[in-house]
C-alpha positions in Angstrom: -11.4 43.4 -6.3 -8.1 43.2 -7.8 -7.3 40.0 -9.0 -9.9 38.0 -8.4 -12.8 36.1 -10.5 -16.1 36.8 -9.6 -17.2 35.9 -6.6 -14.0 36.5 -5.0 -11.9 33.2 -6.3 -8.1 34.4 -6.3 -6.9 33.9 -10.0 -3.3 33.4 -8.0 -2.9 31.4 -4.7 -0.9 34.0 -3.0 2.6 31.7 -1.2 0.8 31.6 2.1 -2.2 30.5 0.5 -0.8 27.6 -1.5 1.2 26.5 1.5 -2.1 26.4 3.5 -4.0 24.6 1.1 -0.4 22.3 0.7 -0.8 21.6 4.4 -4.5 21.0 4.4 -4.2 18.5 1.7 -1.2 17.0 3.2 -3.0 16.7 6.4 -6.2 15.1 4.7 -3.7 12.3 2.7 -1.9 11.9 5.9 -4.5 9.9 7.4 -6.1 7.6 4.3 -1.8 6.5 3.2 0.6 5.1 5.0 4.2 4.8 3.7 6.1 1.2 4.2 9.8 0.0 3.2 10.3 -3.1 2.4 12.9 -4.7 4.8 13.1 -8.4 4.1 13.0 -11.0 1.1 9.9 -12.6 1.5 8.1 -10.8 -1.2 11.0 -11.4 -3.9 10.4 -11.2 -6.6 7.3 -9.1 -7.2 9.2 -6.5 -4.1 12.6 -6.5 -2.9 14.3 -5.1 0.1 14.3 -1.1 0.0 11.4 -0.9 -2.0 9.1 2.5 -0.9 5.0 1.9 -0.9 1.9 3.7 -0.5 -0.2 1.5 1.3 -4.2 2.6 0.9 -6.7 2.8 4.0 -9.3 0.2 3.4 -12.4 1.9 3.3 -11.0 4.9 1.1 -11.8 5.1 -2.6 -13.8 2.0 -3.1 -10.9 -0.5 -1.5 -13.2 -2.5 0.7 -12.2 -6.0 1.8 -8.8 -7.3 0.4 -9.6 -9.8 -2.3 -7.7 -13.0 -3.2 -4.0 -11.9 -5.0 -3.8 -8.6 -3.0 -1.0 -7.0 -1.9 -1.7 -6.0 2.1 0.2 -4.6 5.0 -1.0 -5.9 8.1 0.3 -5.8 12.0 2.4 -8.4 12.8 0.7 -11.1 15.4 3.4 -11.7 17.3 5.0 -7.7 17.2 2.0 -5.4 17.0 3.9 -2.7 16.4 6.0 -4.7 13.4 3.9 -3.8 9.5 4.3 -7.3 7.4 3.5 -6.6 3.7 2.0 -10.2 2.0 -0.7 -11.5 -0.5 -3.9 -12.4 0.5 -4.3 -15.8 -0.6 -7.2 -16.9 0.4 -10.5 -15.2 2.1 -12.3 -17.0 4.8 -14.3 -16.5 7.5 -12.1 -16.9 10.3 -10.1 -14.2 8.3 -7.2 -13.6 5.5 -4.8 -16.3 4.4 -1.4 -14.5 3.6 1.4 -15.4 1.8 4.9 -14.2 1.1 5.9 -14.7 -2.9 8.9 -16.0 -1.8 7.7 -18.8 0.8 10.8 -20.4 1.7 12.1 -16.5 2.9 8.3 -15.7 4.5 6.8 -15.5 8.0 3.0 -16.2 7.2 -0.4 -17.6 8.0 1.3 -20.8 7.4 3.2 -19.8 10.4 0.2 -17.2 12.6 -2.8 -18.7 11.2 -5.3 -16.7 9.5 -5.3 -12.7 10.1 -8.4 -11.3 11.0 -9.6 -7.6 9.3 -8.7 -5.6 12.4 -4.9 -6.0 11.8 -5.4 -5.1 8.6 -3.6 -1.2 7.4 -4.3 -1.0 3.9 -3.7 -2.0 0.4 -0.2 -2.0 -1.1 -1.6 0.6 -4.4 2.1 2.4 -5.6 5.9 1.5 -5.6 7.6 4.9 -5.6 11.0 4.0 -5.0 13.3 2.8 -6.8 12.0 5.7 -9.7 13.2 2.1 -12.4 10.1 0.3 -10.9 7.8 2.9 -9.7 4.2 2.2 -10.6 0.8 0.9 -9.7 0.6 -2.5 -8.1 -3.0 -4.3 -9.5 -4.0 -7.4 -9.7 -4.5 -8.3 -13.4 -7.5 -10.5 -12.5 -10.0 -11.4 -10.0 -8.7 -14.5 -9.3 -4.7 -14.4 -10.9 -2.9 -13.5 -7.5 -0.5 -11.3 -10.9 0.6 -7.5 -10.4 0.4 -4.8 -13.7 3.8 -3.2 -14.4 5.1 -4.7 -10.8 8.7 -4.5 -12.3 9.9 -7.5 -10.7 12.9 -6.9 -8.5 16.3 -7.7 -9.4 18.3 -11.0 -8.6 20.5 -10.9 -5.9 23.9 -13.0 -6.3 
């Protein structure tokens, strides 16, 4: 066979083939990340207005139950169909504390109460836009609340 490995393996994804396997992979991501913009200044400084996010399914690679300092996207109580991106700060039975980094600019459980898992999305894992501050958004501890490389987002005057 022409072009092929043993065993039939193309050594070349023909175009249709690599679209294929595009669109199957695409279709596979589709449904563990969830893309967010940032609308409002309640997360200032660690995210600012415009900022682009992959937010993570919970359950998917290991990210079980959001952890104190963790960035989440969760449905709005009062608009269900409203995504509020906070930081878990605390973890309790009747469900997550959240926080906005900016507090005076934030609509939170200090407002809603606590969120329970349900209304939970996902993890905020990767800034992708603006390219300057692209990156991985970690916690830099287990208890430190802190994000790795978070780029913190410019001052507004």
């Amino acid at each position: 066979m022409g072009g092929s490995y043993p065993g039939g393996v193309p050594r070349k994804l023909t175009p249709f083939a690599a679209i294929g396997a595009t669109a199957v992979l695409a279709g596979a991501f589709a449904g563990l990340v969830r893309r967010v913009v940032v609308e409002g200044a309640s997360m200032t400084p660690t995210l600012a207005p415009g900022d682009r996010l992959l937010v993570m399914r919970l359950g998917v690679m290991r990210l079980g139950r959001p952890r104190r300092g963790d960035l989440v996207a969760v449905t709005d109580p009062d608009e269900p169909a409203r995504l509020l991106v906070k930081r878990v700060a605390a973890v309790e039975p009747a469900g997550l504390e959240l926080r906005g980094d900016n507090e005076s600019a934030s609509r939170d459980s200090r407002e809603f109460g606590a969120v329970s898992d349900a209304r939970v999305v996902g993890r905020v894992v990767y800034r992708y836009f603006p390219p300057s501050r692209a990156g991985r958004l970690s916690r830099s501890g287990p208890r430190s609340g802190t994000l790795n490389g978070d780029g913190s987002a410019p001052r507004r005057h």
